[in-house]
C-alpha positions in Angstrom: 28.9 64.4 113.6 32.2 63.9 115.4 32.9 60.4 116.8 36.2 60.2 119.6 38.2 57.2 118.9 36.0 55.0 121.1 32.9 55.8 119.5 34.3 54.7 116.0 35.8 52.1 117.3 32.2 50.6 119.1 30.0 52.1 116.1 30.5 49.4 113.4 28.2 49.4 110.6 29.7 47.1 108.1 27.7 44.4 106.7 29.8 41.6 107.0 27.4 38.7 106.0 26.7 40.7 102.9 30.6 41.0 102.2 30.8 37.3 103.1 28.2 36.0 100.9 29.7 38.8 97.7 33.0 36.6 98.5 31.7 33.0 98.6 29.4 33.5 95.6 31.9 33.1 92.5 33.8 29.9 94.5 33.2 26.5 93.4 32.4 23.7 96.4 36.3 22.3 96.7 36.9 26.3 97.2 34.4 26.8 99.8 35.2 23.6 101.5 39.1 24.9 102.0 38.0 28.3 102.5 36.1 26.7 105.5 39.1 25.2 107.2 41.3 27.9 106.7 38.6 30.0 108.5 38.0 27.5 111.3 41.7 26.9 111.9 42.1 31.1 112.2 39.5 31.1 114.8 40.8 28.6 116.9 44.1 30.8 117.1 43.3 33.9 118.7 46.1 36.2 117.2 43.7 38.7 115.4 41.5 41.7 116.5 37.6 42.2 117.1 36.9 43.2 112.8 38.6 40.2 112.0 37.0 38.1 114.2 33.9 39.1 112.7 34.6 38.7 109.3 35.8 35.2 109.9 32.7 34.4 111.9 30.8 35.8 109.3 32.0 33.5 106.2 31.9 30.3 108.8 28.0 31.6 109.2 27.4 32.1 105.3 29.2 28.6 104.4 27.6 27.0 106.6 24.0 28.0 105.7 24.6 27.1 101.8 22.8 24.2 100.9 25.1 22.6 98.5 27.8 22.0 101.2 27.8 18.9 102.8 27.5 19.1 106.9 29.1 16.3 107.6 32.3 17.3 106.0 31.9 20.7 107.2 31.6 19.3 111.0 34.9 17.3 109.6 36.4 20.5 108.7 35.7 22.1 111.8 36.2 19.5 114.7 38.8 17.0 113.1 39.2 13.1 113.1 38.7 11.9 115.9 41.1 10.1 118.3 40.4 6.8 116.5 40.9 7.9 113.6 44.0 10.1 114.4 45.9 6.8 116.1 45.0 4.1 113.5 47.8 2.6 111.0 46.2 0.4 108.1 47.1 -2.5 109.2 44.4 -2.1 111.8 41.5 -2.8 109.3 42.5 -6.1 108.1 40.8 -8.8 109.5 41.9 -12.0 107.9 45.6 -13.4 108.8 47.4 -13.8 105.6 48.6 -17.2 105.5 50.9 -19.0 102.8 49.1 -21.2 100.6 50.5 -24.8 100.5 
């Protein structure tokens, strides 16, 4: 069977969950942790095609269903610090004045 161009194009078959996971398996947690924000920062920019949308959107899926990742970080990962947190110098946390002792 003959496909035209637009037929192979919309006729994907790869399994790209089962590519993901055959990636992620052999990567320690730091790994998968940085793999996840390189991921979430490449989907954010939207200079790549339809196949690698996918496959990103596929290893975001797999990280984010393994159990030994934390999903507080990975919510970190994916939406930033927040304003707060982006503004604040350290001197904002202290709370006593530091006074010269007579």
């Amino acid at each position: 069977m003959t496909y035209t161009r637009r037929e192979a194009r919309d006729n994907d078959e790869r399994n790209y969950i089962g590519d993901a996971r055959s990636l992620v398996k052999d990567l320690d947690k730091g790994q998968k942790y940085e793999l996840y924000e390189i991921v979430c920062g490449k989907l954010r920019s939207h200079s790549h095609g339809v196949k690698r949308t996918k496959e990103f959107e596929a290893i975001k899926k797999v990280l984010e269903s393994d159990k030994s990742l934390e999903k507080t970080r990975l919510k970190k990962c994916r939406e930033g610090r927040s304003a707060m947190a982006e503004e604040s110098t350290p001197r904002d946390g202290q709370t006593t004045v530091n006074r010269k002792k007579v």
